[in-house]
C-alpha positions as CSV (number, residue, x, y, z in Angstrom):
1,X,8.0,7.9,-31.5
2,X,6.6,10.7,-29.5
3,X,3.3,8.8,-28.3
4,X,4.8,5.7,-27.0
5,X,7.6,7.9,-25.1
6,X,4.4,9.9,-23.4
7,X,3.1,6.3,-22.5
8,X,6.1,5.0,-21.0
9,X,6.6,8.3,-19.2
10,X,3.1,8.2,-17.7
11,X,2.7,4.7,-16.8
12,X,6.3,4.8,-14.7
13,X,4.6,7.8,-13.0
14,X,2.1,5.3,-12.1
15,X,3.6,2.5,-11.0
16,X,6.5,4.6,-9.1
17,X,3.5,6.2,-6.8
18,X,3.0,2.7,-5.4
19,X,7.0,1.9,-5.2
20,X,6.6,2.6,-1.7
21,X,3.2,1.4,-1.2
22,X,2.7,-0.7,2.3
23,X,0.3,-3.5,1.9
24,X,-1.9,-4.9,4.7
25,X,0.6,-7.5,6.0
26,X,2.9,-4.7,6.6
27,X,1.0,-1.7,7.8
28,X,-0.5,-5.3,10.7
29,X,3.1,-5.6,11.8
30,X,3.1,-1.6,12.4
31,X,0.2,-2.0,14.1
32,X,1.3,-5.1,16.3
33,X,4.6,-2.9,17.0
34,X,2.5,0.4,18.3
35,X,-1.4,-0.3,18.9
36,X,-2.4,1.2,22.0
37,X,-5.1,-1.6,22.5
38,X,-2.4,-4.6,22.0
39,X,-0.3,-3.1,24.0
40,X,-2.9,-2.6,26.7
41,X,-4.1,-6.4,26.4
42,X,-0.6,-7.5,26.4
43,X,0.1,-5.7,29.7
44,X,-3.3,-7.5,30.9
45,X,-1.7,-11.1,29.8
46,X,1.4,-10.3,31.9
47,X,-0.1,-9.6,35.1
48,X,-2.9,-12.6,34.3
49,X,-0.3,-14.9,34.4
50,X,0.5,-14.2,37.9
51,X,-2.2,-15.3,39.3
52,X,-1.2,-19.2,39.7
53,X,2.2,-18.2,41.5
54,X,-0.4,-16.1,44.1
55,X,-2.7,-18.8,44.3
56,X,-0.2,-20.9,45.0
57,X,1.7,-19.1,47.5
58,X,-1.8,-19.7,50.5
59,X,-0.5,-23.8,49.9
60,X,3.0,-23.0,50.8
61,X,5.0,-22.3,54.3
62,X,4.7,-19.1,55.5
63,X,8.1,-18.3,57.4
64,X,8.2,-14.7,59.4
65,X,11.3,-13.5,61.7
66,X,10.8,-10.8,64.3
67,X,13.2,-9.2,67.4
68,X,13.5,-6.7,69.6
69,X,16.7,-4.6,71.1
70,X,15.7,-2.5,74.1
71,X,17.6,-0.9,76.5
72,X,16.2,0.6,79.7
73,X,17.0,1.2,83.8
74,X,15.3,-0.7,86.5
75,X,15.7,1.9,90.0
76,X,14.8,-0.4,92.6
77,X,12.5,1.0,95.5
78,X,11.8,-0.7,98.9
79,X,10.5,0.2,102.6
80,X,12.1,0.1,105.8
81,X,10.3,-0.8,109.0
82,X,8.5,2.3,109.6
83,X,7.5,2.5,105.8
84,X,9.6,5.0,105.3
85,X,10.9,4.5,100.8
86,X,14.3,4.7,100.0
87,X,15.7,4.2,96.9
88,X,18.2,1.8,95.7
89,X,20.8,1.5,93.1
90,X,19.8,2.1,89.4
91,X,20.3,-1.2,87.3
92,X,20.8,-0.8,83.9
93,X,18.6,-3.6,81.3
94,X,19.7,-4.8,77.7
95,X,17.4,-7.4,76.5
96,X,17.7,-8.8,73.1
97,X,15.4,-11.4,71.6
98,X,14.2,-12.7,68.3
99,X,11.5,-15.4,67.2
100,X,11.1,-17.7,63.9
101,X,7.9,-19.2,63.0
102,X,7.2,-21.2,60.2
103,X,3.3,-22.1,59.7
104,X,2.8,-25.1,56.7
105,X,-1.5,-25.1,56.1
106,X,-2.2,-28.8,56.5
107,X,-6.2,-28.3,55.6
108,X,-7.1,-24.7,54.1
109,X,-10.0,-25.8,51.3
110,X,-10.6,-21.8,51.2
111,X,-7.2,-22.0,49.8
112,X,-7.0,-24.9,47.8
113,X,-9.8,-23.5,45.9
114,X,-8.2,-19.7,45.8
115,X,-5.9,-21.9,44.1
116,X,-7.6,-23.6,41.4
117,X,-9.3,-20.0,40.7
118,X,-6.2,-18.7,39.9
119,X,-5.4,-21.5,37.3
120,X,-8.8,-20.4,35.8
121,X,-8.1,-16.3,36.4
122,X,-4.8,-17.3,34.0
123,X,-7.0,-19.2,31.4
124,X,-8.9,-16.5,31.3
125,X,-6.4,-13.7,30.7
126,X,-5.1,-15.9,27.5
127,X,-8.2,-16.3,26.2
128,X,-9.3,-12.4,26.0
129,X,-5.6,-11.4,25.0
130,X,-6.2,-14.1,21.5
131,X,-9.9,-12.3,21.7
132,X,-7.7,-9.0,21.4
133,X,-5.5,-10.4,18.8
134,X,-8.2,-11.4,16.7
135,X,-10.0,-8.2,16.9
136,X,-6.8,-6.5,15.8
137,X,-6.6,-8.6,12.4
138,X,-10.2,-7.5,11.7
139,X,-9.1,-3.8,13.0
140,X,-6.4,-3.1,10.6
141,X,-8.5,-4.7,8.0
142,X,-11.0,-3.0,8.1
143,X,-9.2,0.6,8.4
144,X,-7.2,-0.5,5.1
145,X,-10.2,-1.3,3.1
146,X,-12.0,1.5,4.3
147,X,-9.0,3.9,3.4
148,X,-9.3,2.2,-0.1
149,X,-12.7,2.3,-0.4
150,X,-12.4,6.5,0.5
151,X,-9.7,6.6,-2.8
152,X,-11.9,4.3,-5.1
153,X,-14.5,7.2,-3.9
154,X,-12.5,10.2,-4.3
155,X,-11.5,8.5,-7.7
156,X,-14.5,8.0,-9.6
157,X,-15.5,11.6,-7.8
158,X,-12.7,13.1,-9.2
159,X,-13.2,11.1,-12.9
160,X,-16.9,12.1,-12.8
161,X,-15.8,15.9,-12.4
162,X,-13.5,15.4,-15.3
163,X,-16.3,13.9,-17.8
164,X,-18.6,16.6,-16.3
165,X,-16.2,19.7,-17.1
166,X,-15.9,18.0,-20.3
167,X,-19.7,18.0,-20.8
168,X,-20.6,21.3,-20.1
169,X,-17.7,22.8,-22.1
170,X,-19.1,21.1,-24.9
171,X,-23.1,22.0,-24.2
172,X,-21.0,25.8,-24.0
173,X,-19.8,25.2,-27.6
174,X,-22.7,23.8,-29.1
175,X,-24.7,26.2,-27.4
176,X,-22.5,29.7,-29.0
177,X,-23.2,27.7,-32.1
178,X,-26.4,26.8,-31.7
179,X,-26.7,23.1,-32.2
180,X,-28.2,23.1,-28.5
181,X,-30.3,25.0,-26.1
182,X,-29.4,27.0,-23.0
183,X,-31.0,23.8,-21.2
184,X,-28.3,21.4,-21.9
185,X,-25.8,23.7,-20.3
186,X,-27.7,24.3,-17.2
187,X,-27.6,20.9,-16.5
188,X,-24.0,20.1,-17.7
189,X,-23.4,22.9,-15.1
190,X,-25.7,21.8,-12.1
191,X,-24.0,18.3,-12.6
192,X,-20.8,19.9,-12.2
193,X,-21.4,22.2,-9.0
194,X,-22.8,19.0,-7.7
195,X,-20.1,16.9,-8.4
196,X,-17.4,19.5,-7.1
197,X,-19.5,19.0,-3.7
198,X,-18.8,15.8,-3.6
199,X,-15.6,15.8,-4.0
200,X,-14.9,18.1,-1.1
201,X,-16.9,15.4,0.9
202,X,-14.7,12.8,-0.5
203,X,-11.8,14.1,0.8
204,X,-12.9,14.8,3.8
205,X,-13.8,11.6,4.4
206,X,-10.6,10.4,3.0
207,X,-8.7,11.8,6.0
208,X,-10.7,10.2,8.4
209,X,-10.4,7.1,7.2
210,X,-6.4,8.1,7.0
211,X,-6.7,9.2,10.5
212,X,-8.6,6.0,11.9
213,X,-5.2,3.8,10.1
214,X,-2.9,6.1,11.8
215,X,-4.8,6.0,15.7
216,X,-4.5,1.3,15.0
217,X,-0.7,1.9,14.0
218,X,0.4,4.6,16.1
219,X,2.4,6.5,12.5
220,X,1.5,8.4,9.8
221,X,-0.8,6.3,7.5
222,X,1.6,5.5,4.2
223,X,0.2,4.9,1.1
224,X,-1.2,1.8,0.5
225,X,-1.5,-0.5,-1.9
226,X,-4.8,-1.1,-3.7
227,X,-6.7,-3.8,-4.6
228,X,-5.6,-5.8,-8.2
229,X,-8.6,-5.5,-10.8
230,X,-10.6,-8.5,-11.4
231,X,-9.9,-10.4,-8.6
232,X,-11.5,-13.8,-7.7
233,X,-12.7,-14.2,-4.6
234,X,-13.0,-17.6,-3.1
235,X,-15.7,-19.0,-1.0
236,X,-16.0,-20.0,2.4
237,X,-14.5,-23.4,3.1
238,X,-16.5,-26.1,4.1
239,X,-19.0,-24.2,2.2
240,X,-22.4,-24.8,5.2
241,X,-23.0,-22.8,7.6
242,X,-23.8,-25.8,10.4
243,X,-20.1,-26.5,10.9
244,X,-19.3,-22.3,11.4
245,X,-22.2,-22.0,13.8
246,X,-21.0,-25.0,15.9
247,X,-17.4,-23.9,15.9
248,X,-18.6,-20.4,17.0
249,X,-20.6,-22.0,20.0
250,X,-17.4,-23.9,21.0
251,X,-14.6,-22.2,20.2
252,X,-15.3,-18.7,19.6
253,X,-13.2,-17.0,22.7
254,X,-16.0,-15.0,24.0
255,X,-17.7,-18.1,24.7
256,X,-14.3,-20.0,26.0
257,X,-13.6,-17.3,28.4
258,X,-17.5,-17.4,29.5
259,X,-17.0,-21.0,30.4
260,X,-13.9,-20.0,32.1
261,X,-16.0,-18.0,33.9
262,X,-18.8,-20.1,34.9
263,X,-16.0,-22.8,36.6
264,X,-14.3,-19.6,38.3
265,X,-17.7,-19.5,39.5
266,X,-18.0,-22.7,41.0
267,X,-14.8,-22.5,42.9
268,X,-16.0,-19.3,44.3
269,X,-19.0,-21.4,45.8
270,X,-17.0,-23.6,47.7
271,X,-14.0,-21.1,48.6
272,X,-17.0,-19.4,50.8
273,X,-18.4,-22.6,51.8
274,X,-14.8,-23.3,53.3
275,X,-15.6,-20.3,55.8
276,X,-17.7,-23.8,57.5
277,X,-14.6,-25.7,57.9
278,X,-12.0,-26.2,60.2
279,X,-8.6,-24.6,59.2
280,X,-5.3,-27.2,60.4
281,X,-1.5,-25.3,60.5
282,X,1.5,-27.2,61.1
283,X,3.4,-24.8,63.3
284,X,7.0,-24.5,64.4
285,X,8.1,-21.6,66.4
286,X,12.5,-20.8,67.5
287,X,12.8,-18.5,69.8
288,X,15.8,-16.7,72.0
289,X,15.2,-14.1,74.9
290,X,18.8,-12.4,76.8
291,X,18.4,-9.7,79.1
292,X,21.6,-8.4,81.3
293,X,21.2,-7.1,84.7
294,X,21.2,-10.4,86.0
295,X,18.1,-11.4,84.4
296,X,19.6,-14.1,82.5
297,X,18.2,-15.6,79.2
298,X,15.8,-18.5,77.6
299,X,15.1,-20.6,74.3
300,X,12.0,-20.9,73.6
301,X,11.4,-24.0,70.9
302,X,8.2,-25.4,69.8
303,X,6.4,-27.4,66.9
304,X,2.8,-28.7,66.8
305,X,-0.4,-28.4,65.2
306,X,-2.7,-25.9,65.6
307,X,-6.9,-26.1,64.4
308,X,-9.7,-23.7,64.5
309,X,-13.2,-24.6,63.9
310,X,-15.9,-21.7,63.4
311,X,-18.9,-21.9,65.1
312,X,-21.1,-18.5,64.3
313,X,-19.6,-15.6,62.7
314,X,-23.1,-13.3,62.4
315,X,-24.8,-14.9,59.5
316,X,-21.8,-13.9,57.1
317,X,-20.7,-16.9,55.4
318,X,-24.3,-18.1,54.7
319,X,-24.8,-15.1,53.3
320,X,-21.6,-14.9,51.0
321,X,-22.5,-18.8,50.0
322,X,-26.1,-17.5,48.4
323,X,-24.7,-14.4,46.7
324,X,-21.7,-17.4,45.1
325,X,-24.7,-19.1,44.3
326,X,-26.5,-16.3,42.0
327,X,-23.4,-15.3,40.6
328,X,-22.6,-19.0,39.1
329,X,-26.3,-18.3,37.8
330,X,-25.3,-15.5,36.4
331,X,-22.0,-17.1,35.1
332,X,-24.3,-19.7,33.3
333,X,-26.4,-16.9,31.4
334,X,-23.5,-15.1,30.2
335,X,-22.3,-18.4,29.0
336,X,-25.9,-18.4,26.9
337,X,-25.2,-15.3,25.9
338,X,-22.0,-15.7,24.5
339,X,-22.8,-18.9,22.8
340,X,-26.2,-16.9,21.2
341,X,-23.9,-14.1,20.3
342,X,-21.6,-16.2,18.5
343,X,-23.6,-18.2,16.8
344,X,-25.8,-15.2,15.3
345,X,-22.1,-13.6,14.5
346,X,-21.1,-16.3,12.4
347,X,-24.2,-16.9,10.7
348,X,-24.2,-13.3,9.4
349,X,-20.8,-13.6,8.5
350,X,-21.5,-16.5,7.0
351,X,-24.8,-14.9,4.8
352,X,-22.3,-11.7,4.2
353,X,-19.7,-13.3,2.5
354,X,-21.9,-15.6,-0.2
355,X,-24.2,-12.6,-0.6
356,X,-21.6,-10.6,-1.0
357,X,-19.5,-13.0,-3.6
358,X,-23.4,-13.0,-5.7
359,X,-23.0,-9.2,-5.5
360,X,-19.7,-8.7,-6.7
361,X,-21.0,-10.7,-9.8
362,X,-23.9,-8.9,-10.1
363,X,-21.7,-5.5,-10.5
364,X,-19.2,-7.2,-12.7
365,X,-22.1,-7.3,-15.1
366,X,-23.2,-4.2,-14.3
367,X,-19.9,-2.7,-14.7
368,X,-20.1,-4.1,-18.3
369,X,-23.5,-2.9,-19.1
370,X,-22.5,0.9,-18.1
371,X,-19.5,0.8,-19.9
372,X,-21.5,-0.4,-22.8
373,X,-24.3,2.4,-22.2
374,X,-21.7,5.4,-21.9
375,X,-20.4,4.4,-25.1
376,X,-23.8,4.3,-27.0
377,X,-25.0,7.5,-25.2
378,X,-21.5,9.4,-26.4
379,X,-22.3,8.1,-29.7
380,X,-25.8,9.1,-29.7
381,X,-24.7,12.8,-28.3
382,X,-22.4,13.1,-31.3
383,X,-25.1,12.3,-33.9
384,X,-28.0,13.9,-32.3
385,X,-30.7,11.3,-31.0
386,X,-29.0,12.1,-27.3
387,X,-28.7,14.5,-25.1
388,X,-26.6,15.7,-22.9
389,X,-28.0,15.1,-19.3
390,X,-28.4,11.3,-21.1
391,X,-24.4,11.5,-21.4
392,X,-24.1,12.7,-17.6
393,X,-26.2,10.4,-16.4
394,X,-24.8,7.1,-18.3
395,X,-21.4,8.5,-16.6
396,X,-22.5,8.6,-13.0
397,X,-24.1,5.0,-13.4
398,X,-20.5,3.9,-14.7
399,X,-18.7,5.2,-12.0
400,X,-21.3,4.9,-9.3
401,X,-21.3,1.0,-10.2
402,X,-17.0,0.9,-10.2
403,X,-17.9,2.3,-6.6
404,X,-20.4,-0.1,-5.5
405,X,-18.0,-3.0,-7.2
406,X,-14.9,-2.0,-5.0
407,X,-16.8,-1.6,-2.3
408,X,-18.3,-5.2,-2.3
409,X,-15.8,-6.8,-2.7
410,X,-13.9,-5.0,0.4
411,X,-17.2,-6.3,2.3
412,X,-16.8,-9.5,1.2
413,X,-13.1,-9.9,2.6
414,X,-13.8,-8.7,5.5
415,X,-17.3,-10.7,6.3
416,X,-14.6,-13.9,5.5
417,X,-12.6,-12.4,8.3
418,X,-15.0,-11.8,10.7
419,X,-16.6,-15.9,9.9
420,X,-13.0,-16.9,11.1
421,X,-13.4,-14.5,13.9
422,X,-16.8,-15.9,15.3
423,X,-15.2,-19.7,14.6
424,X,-12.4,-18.9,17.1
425,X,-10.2,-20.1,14.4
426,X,-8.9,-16.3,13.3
427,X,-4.8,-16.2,12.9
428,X,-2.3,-14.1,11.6
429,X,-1.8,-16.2,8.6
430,X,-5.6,-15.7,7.3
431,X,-4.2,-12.4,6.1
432,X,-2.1,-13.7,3.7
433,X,-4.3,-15.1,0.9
434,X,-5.9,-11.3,1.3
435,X,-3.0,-9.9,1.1
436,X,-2.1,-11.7,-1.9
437,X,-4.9,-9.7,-3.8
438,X,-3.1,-6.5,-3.4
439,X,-1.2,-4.9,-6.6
440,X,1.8,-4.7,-4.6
């Protein structure tokens, strides 16, 4: 009864380590809660959508009210007959007054198209803020896989220095007894010095890749939960890369917010143009003026139409008209660009994830294979016909392909992420089915 109590012992250690274990849709929601980035973009989306109510308000009346209160004294002077001045009685002034004018543009097409930018300038704010979100689904990704893949490292590090202690003990024992030369235990023992390296560089690297998860979720990175053994992972659906390219080219939002630009760029042509036009305002004007001293008072009321047509103003709007001009052109290109960059993302995205699906086969195989050639080389150790650098180095194949394995199939879920990502069609929800491969 003893062994099976030891086994039920040890494996609720195990499974009690991961109790607590946060999987990737939670550590995203951390990271939605306290990313600097997000946060930044959602900040940008705020203030982006106040661009229409701006370009809006050059369409709509402008109303202003102004006055005055002054108090002063008038002295009066005058001249007798032999131009001799006198002074007369000191008259003291209050004069109040205040004005209204309203001002309604009839024909502003600088403004109407100020307008229309701002409609775009919006558009354009929503389109790099789901840019932002996208790129924060491949972020935390990526940072969780690449903390795993630091563990499976550290792991078959630390498994390798196990079977390597193991291996020089025994070349220590058959050596005292001399079944074996002093050979076997210099290399048992350069295999471990080696392998004790390499696990100081696995764990450095382990807390870097801990420390890039905790900079995405703004907290201590938690343990997390690893990836089930044997997984399937499925292939890209439709299953040609035509229809991925295409989508990329349409809907990927670097490309929608270029477009966005390139029309922003249009508008900007004939917002300068407009500088050639003549500008109509529908004013209105209320006015009251009452000064004491025997002054008296007036009201002042007026409505009518006021124009203005430029005629030369130095060569500047010509000028502003051209450089519109190039900057459409350059509008266009980046539009080129962003279609080109797309495209080229999702076809190696695309290539990634079906090469990657071929390797994680391949190293299944492999995997078999190694386990198969440890086992013959430990029984050929024990009778003899191996020795044992033979047993070391069937060991580091083993756990050097577990490594490789882990790691490919990481690269494979994330090259499927980054597909949807270069599509445009990237959501929250595309985390699920990944997530469901965690041993949560």
């Amino acid at each position: 009864m003893r062994k099976p109590l030891i086994a039920v012992l040890m494996t609720s250690a195990f499974f009690s380590s991961y109790a607590h274990a946060a999987d990737l849709i939670q550590v995203y929601q951390q990271a939605l809660a306290n990313d600097a980035q997000y946060a930044s973009a959602r900040a940008a989306l705020s203030a982006g959508m106040e661009r229409v109510p701006q370009g809006l308000s050059g369409l709509l009346p402008q109303v202003n009210a102004s006055g005055s209160n002054t108090r002063g004294n008038i002295e009066q002077i005058a001249f007798d007959q032999t131009g001799n001045k006198f002074t007369g009685p000191t008259v003291n002034v209050h004069t109040n007054a205040y004005n209204l004018t309203l001002a309604q543009p009839l024909f502003r097409w600088d403004r109407w198209e100020t307008y229309q930018q701002s409609k775009l300038a919006q558009a354009i704010a929503e389109a790099q803020f789901a840019q932002v979100q996208q790129d924060l689904i491949t972020r935390v990704a990526q940072a969780y896989f690449d903390v795993l893949s630091a563990q499976d490292n550290l792991g078959a590090t630390q498994a390798q220095k196990v079977a390597t202690t193991e291996q020089l003990a025994s070349a220590k024992r058959n050596f005292e007894v001399g079944t074996q030369t002093i050979t076997d235990t210099h290399e048992a023992q350069a295999a471990y010095d080696l392998v004790v390296a390499q696990e100081f560089a696995a764990i450095n690297d382990l807390a870097n890749k801990r420390s890039a998860l905790q900079t995405i979720i703004g907290a201590t990175a938690p343990a997390l939960a690893p990836m089930r053994t044997g997984v399937l992972l499925s292939a890209p659906e439709p299953a040609a890369i035509e229809p991925w390219v295409s989508s990329a080219e349409e809907q990927n939002f670097g490309v929608v917010t270029a477009q966005f630009n390139v029309e922003s760029a249009k508008r900007d042509i004939g917002r300068n143009r407009a500088g050639h036009l003549p500008t109509v305002d529908l004013i209105a004007n209320a006015g009251h003026t009452y000064t004491t001293g025997g002054v008296g008072g007036s009201n002042n009321n007026a409505i009518g139409v006021q124009w203005s047509i430029p005629i030369f103003s130095g060569f500047a709007v010509t000028s502003k008209v051209r450089e519109s001009i190039a900057l459409e052109d350059k509008a266009r290109n980046d539009l080129e660009t962003a279609r080109r960059t797309a495209a080229q993302n999702a076809r190696q995205a695309y290539l990634g994830v079906n090469s990657g699906l071929a390797q994680v086969k391949a190293l299944e195989a492999a995997e078999v294979s190694s386990k198969s050639a440890l086992e013959s080389n430990q029984l050929g150790y024990q009778v003899g016909v191996r020795i044992n650098i033979d047993v070391l180095n069937a060991q580091k194949q083993l756990f050097s392909t577990q490594k490789d394995l882990s790691k490919a199939r990481y690269d494979t879920i994330m090259n499927g992420l980054r597909l949807k990502s270069a599509a445009g069609t990237l959501k929250e929800t595309d985390l699920m089915p990944v997530n469901a491969l965690l041993d949560r």
